[in-house]
Backbone as JSON Lines, residues from 0, in Angstrom:
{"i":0,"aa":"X","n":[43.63,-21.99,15.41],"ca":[44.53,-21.08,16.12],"c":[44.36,-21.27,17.62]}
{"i":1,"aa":"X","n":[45.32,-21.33,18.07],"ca":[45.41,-21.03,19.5],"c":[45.25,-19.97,20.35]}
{"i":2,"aa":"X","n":[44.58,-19.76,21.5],"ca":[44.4,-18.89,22.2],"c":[45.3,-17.7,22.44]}
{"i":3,"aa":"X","n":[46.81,-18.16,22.32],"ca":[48.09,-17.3,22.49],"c":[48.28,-17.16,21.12]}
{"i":4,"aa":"X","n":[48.27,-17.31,20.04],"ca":[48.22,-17.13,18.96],"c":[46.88,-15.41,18.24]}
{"i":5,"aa":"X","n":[46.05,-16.66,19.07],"ca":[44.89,-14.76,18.84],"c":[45.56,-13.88,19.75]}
{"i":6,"aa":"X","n":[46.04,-14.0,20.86],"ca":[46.34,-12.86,21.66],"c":[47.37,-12.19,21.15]}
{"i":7,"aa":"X","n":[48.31,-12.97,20.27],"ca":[49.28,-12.28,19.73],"c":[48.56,-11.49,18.23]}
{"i":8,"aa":"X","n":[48.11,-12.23,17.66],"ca":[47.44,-11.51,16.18],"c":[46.52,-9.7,17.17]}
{"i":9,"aa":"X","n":[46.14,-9.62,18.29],"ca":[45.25,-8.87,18.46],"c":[46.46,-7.61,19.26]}
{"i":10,"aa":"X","n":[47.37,-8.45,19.55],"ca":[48.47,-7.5,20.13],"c":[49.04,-6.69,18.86]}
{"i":11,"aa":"X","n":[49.93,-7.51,17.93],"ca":[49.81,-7.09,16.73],"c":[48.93,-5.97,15.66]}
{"i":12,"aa":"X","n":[47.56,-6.47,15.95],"ca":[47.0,-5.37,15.33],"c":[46.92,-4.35,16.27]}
{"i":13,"aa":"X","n":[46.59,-4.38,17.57],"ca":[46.97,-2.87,18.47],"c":[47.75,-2.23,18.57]}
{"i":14,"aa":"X","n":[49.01,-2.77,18.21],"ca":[50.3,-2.22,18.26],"c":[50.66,-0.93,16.25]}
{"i":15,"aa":"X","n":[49.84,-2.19,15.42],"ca":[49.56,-1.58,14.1],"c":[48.84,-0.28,14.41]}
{"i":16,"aa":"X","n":[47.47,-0.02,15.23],"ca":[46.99,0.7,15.04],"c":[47.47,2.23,15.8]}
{"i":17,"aa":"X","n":[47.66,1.61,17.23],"ca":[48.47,2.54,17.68],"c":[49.8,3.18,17.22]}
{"i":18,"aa":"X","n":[50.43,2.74,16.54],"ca":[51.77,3.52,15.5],"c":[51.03,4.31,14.62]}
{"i":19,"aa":"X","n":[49.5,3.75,13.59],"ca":[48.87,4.55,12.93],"c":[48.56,5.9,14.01]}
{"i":20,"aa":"X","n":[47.65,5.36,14.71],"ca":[47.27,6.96,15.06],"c":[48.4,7.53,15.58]}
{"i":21,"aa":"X","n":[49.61,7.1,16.3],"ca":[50.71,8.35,16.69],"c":[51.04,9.09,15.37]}
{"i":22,"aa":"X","n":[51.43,8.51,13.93],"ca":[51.85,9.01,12.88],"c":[50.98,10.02,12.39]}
{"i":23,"aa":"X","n":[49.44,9.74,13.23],"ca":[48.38,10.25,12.35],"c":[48.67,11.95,13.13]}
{"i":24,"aa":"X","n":[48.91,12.0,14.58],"ca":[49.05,12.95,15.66],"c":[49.94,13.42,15.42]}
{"i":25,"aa":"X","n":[51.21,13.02,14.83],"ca":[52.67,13.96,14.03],"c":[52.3,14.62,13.14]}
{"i":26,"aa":"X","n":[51.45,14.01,12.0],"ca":[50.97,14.69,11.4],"c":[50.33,15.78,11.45]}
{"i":27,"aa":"X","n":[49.46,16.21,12.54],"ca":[48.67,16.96,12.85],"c":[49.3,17.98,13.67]}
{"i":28,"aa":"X","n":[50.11,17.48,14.43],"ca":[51.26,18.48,14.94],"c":[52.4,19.12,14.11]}
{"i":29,"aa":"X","n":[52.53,18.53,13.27],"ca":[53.27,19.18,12.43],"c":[52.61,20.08,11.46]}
{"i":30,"aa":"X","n":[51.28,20.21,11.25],"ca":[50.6,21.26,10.36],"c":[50.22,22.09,11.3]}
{"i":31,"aa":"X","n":[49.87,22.16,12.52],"ca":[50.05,22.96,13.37],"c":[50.98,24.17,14.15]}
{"i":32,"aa":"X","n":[52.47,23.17,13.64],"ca":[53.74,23.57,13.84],"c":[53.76,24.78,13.15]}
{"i":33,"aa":"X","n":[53.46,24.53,11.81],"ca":[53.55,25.42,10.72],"c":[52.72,26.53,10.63]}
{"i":34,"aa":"X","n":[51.19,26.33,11.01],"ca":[50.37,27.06,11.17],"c":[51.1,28.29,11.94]}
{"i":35,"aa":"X","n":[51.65,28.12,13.15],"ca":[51.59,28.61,14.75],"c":[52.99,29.62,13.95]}
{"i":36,"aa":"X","n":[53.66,29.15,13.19],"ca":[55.05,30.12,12.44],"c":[55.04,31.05,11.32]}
{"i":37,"aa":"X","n":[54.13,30.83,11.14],"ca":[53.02,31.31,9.92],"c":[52.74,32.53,10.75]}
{"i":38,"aa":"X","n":[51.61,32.36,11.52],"ca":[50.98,33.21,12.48],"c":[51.76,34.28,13.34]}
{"i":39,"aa":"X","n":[53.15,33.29,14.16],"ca":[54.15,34.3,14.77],"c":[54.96,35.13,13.69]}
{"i":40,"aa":"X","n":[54.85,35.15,12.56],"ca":[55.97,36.05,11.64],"c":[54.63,37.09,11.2]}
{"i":41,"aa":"X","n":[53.67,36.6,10.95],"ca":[52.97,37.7,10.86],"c":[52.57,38.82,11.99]}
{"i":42,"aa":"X","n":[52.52,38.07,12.92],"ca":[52.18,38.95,14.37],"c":[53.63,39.6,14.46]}
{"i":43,"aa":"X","n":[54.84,39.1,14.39],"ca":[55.8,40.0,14.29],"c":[56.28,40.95,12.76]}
{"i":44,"aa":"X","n":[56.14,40.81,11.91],"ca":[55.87,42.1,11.73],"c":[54.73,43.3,11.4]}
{"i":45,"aa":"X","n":[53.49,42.8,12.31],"ca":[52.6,43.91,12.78],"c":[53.29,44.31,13.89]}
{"i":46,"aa":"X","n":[54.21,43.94,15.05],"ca":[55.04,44.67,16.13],"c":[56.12,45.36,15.73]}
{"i":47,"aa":"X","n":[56.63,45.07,14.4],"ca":[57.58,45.69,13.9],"c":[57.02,47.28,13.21]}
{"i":48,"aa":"X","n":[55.72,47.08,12.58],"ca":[55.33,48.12,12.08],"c":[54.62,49.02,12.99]}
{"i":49,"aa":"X","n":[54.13,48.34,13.86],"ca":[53.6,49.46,15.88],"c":[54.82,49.83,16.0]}
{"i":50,"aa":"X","n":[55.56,49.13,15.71],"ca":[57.12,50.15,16.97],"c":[57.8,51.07,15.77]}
{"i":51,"aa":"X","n":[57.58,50.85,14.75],"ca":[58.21,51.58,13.85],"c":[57.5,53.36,13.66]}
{"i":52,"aa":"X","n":[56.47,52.96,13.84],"ca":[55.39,54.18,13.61],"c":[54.98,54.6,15.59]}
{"i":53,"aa":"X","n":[55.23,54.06,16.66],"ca":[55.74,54.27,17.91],"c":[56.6,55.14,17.87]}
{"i":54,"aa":"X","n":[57.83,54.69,17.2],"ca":[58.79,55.16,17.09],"c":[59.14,56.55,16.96]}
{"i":55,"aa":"X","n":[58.31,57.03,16.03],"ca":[58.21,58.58,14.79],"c":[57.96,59.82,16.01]}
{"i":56,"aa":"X","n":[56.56,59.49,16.6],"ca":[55.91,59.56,17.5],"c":[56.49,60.65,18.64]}
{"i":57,"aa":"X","n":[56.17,61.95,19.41],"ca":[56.69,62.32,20.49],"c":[56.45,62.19,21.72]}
{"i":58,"aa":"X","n":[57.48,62.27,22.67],"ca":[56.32,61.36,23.78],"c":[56.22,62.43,24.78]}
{"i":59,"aa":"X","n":[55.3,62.06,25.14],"ca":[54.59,62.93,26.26],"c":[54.9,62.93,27.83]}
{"i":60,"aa":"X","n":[54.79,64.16,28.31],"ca":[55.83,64.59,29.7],"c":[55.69,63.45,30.81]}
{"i":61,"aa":"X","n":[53.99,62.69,30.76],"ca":[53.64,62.23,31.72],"c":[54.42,60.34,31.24]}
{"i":62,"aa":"X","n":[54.37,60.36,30.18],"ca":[55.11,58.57,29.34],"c":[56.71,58.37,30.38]}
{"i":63,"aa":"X","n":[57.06,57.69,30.51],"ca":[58.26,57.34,31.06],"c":[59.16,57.1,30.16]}
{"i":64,"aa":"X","n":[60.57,57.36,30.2],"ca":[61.25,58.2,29.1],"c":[61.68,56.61,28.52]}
{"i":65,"aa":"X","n":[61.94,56.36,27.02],"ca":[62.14,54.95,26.29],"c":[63.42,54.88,26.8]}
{"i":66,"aa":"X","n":[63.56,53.33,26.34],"ca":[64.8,52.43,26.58],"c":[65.1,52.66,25.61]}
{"i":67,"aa":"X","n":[66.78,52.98,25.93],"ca":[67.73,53.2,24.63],"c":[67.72,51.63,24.21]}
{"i":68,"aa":"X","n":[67.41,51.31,22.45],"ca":[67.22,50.17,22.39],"c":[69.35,49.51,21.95]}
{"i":69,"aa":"X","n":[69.82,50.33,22.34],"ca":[71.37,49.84,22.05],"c":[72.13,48.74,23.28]}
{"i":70,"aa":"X","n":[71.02,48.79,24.18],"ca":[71.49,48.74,25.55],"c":[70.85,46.95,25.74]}
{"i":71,"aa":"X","n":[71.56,46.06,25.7],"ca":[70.86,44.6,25.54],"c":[70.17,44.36,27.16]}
{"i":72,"aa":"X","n":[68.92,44.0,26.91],"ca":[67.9,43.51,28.03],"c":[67.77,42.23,28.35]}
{"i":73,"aa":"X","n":[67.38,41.94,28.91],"ca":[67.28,40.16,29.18],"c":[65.48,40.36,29.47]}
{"i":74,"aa":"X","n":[64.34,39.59,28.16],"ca":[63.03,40.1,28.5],"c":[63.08,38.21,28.19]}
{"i":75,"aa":"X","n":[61.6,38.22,29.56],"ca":[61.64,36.9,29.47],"c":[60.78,35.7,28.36]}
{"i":76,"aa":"X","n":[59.68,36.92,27.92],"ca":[58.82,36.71,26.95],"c":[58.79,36.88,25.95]}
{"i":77,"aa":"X","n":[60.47,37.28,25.08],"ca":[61.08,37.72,24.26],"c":[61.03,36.66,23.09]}
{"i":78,"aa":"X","n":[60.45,37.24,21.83],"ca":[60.52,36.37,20.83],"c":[61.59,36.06,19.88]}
{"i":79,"aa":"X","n":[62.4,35.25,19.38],"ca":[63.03,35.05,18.33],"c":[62.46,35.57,16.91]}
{"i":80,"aa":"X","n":[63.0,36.4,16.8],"ca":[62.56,37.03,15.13],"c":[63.28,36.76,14.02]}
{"i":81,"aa":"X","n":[64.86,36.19,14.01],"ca":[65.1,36.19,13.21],"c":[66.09,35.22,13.66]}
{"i":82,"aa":"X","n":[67.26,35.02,12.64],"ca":[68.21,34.03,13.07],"c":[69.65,34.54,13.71]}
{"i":83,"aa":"X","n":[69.6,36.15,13.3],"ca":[70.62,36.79,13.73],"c":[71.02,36.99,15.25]}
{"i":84,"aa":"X","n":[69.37,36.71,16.16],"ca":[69.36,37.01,17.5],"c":[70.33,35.58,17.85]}
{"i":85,"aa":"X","n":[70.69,35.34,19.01],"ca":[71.4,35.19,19.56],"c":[70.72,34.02,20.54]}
{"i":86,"aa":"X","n":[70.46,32.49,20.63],"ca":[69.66,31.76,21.17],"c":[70.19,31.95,22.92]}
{"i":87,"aa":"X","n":[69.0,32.37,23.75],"ca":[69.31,32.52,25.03],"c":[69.94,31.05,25.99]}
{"i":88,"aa":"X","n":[69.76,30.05,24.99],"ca":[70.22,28.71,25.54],"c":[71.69,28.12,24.69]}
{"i":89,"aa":"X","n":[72.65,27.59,25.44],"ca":[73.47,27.71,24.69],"c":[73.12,26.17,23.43]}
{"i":90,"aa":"X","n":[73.72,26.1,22.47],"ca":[73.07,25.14,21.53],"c":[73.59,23.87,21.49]}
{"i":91,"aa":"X","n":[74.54,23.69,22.51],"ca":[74.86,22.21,22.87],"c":[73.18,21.55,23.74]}
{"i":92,"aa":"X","n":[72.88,22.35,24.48],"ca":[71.48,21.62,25.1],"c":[70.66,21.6,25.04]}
{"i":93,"aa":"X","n":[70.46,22.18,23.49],"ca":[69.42,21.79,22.86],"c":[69.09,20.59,22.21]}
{"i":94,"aa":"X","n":[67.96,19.46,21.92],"ca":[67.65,18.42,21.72],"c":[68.17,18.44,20.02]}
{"i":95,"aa":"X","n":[69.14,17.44,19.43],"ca":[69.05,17.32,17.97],"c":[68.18,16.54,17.14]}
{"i":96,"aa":"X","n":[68.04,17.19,16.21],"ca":[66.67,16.83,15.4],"c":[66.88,15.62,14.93]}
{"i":97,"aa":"X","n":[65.74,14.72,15.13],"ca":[66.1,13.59,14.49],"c":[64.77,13.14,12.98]}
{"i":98,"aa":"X","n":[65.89,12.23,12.61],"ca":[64.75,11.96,11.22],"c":[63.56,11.53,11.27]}
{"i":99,"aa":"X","n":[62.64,11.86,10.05],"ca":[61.0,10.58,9.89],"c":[61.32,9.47,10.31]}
{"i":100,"aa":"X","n":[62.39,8.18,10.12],"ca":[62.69,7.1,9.86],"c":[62.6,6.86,11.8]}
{"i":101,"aa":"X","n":[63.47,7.59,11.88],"ca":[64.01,7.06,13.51],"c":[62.77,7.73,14.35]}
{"i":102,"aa":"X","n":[62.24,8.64,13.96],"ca":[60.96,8.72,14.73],"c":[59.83,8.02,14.59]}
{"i":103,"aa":"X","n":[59.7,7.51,13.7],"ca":[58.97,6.08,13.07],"c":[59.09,4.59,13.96]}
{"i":104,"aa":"X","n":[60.62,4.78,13.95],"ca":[60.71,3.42,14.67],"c":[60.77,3.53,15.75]}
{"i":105,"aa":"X","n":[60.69,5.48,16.6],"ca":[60.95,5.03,18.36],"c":[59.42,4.93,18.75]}
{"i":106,"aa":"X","n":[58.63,5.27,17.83],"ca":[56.92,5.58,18.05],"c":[56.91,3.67,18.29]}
{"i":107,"aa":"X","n":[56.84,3.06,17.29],"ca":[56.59,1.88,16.46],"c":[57.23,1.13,17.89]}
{"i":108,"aa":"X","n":[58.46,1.35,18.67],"ca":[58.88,0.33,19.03],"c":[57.96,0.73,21.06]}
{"i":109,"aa":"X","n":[57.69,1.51,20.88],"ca":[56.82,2.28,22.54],"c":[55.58,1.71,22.12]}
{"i":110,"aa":"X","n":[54.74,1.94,20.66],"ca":[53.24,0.9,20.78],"c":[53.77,0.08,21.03]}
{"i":111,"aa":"X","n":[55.15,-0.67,20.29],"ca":[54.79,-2.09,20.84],"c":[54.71,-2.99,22.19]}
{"i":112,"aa":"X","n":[55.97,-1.81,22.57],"ca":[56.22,-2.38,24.3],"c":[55.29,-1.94,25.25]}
{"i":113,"aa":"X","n":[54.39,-0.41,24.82],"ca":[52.68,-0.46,25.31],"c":[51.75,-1.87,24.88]}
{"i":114,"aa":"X","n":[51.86,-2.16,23.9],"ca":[50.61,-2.9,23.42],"c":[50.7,-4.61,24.33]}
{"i":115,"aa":"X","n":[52.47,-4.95,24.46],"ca":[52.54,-5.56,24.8],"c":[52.6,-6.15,26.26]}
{"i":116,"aa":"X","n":[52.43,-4.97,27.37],"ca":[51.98,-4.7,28.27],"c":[50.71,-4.72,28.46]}
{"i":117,"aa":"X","n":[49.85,-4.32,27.85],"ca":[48.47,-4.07,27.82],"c":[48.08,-5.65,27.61]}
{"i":118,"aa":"X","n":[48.43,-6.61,26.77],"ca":[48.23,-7.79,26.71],"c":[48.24,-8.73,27.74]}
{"i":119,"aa":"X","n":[49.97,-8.58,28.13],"ca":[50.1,-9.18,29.82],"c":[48.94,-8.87,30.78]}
{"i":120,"aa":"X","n":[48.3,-7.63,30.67],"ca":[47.88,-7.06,31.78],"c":[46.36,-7.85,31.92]}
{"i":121,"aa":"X","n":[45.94,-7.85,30.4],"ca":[44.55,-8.53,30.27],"c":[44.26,-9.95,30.6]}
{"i":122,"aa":"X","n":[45.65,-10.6,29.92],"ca":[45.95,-12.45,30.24],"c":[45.81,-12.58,31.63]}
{"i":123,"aa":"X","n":[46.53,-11.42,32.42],"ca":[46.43,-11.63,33.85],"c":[45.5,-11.51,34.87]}
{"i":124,"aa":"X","n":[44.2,-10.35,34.16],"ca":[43.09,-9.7,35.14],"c":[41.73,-11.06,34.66]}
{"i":125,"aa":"X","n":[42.27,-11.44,33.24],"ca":[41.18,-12.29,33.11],"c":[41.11,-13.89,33.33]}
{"i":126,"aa":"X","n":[42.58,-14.11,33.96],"ca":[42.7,-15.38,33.91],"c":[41.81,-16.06,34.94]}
{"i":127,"aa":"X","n":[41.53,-17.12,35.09],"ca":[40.41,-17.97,36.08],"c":[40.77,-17.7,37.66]}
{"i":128,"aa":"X","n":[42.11,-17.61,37.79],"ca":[42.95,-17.29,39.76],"c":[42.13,-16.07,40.01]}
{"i":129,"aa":"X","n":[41.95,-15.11,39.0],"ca":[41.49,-13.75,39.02],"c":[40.38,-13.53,39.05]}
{"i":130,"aa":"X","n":[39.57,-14.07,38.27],"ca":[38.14,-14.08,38.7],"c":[37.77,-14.82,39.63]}
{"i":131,"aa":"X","n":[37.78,-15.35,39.89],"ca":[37.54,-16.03,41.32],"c":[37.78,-15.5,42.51]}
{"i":132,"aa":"X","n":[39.05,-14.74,42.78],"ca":[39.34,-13.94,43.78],"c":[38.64,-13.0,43.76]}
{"i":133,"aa":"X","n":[38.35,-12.08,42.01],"ca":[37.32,-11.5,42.57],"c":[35.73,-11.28,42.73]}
{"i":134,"aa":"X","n":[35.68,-12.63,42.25],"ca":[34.14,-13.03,42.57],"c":[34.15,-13.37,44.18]}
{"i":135,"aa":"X","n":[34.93,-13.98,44.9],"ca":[34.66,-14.0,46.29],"c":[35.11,-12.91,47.07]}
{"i":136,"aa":"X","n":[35.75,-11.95,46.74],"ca":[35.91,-10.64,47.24],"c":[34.45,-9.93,47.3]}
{"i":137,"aa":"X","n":[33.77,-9.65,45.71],"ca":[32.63,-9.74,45.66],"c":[31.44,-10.17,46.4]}
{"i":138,"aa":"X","n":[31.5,-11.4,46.69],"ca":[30.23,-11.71,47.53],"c":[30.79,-11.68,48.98]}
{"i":139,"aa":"X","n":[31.99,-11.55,49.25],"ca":[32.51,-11.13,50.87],"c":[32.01,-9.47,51.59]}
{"i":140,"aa":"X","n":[32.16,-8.9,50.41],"ca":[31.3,-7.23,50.17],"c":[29.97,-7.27,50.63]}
{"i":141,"aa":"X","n":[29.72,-7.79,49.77],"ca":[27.95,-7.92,49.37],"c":[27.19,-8.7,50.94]}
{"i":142,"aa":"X","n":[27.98,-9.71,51.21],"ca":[27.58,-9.95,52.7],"c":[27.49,-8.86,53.69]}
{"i":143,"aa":"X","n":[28.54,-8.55,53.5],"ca":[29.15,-7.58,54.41],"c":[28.09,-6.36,54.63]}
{"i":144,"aa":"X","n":[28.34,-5.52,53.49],"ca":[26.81,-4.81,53.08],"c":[26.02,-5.32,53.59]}
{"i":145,"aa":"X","n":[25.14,-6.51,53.1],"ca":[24.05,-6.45,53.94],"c":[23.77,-6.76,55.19]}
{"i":146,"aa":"X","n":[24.74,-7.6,55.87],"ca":[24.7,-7.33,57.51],"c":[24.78,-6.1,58.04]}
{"i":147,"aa":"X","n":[25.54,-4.81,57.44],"ca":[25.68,-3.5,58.33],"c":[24.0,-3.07,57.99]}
{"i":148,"aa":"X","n":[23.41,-3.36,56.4],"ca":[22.37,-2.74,56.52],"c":[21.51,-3.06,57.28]}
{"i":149,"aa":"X","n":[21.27,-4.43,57.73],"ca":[20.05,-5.45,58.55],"c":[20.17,-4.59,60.2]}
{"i":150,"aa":"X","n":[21.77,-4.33,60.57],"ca":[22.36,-3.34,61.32],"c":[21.6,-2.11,62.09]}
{"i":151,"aa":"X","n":[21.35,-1.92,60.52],"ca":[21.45,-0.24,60.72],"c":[19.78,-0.16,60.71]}
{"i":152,"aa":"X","n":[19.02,-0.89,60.15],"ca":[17.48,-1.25,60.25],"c":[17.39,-1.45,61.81]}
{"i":153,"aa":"X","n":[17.58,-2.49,62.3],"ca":[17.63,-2.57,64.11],"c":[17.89,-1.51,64.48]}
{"i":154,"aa":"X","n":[18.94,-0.39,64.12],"ca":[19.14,0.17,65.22],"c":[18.02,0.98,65.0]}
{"i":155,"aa":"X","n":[17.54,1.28,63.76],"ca":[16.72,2.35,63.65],"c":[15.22,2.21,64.81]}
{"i":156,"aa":"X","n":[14.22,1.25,63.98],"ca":[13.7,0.56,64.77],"c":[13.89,0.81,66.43]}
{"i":157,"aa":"X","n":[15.05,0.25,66.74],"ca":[14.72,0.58,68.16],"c":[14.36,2.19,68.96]}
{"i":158,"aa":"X","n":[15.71,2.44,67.78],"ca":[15.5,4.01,68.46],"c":[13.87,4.96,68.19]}
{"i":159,"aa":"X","n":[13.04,4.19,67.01],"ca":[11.86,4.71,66.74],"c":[10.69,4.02,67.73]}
{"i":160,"aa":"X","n":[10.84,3.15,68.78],"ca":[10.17,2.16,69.19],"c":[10.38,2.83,70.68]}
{"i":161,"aa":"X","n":[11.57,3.6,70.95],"ca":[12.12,4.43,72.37],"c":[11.35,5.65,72.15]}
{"i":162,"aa":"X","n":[11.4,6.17,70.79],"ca":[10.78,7.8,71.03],"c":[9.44,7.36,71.25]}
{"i":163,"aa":"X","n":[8.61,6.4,70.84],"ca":[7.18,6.09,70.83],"c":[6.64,5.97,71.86]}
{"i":164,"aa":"X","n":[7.53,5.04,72.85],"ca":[7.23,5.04,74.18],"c":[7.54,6.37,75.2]}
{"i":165,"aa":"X","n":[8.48,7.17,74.64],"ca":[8.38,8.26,75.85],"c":[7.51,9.14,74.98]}
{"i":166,"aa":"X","n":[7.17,8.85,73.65],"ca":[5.78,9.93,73.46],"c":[4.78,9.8,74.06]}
{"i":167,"aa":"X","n":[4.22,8.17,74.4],"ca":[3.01,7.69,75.13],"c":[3.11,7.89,76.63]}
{"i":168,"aa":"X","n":[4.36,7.96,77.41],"ca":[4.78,8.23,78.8],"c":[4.38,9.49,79.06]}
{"i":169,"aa":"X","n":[4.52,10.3,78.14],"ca":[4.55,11.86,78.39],"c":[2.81,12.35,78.25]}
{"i":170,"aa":"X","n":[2.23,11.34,77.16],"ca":[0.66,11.7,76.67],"c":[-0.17,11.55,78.38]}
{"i":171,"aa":"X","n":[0.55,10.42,78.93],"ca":[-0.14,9.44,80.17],"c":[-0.08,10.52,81.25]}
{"i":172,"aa":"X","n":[1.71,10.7,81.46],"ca":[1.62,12.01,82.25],"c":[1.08,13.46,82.6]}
């Protein structure tokens, strides 16, 4: 096999695996989905049965007097309870649902044009032009570095070699 040949078999299998785990993450979002609807119908009708027994209830001088509930509100944190309510968005702009199949293949066809990016990207950082540039970038650094440090030693030095002498100037004096 050829070198572009493995790179393709290894693109291939990244691209395999990555469609696995997105399918694996639908999956998991979608039992979640369910969980979370599960959960909101039960939490709504425990609010249904607070406001119902709220409701019975007399209210007291200091309570602020209820909203006639006949009177439509615009609440922004307002849940959908049923299907009868009325979607606050109109339903042309909402996104249409699309199938397993076609969500299969838009996952399937994004690993691939990821995976196959990711390939380019490696052929290119590892090719020989590339290391080299940055192996002499590398030791252009590393020089560099250590001249400021040899630098910064002198300067020290001197300046410890100045206080010494006006410590001994001052002992003399």
């Amino acid at each position: 096999m050829t070198s572009e040949q493995v790179w393709l078999a290894a693109a291939v299998l990244g691209a395999v695996l990555a469609a696995g785990a997105a399918l694996l993450v639908a999956a998991r979002a979608r039992s979640h989905a369910r969980r979370a609807e599960t959960t909101a119908a039960a939490l709504a009708e425990r609010v249904a049965l607070l406001e119902s027994s709220a409701a019975g209830r007399r209210p007291v001088d200091d309570e602020p007097a209820a909203v006639d509930a006949a009177v439509d509100t615009y609440v922004i944190t307002g849940v959908r309870l049923d299907d009868r309510d009325e979607p606050a968005v109109p339903a042309a702009s909402h996104a249409a649902p699309i199938d397993g199949r076609l969500f299969t293949d838009i996952v399937a066809r994004e690993t691939v044009v990821k995976a196959a990016s990711w390939t380019h990207g490696l052929r290119r950082a590892l090719s020989p032009a590339s290391r080299n540039r940055i192996r002499f970038e590398v030791r252009q650094e590393t020089r560099r570095a250590g001249r400021e440090r040899r630098a910064e030693t002198k300067q020290a030095l001197r300046e410890f070699r100045a206080r010494e002498r006006a410590a001994l100037r001052e002992d003399v004096a």
